[in-house]
N, C-alpha and C positions, 0 to 999 in steps of 0.2 A: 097659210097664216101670214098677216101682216110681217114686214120686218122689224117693226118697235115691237111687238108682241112677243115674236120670238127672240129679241134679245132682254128682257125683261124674263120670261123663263128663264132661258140661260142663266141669269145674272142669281133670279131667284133659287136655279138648280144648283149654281154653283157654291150660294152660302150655305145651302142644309148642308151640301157632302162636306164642306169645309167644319160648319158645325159640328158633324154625326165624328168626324176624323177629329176631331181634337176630344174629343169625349170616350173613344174607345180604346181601349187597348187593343195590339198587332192582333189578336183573338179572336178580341170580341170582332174584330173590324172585316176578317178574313168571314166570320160565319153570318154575321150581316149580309155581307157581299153576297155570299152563298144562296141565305135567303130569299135576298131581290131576285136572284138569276132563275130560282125554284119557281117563284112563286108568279114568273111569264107565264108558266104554264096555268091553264084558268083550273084544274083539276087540283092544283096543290092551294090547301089554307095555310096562311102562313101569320101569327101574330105580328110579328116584327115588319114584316111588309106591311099590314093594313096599316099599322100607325104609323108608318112612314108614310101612306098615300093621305093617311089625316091630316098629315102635319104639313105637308105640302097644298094638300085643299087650306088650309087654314091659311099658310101667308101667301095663297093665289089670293085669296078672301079677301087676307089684307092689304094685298100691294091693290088690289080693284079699289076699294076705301079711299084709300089714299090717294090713289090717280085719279077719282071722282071729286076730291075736296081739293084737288090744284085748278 
């Protein structure tokens, strides 16, 4: 992968966890965590990961948008 690609992820990966962390309590934020790490495995469904993979398809979506109207 290019390296303006991969630091546009980054930059992208960085705002959600920064997001998802101001929104969570110590908790909520530890079983999240938990979550994500479960749901590597392709055997586990896991609600809270699919919409976290949404929501990151959603501002790849968008920062694509944007980069195509500069």
């Amino acid at each position: 992968m290019p390296l303006d690609k991969r630091r546009r992820l980054s930059s992208l990966s960085d705002q959600l966890a920064r997001e998802i962390a101001a929104t969570l309590s110590r908790e909520a934020g530890l079983y999240t965590a938990h979550e994500m790490t479960e749901s590597l495995d392709p055997n586990y469904h896991s609600d809270i990961a699919q919409s976290l993979m949404l929501e990151c398809e959603r501002m790849l979506e968008g920062n694509l948008t944007e980069q195509g109207k500069a």
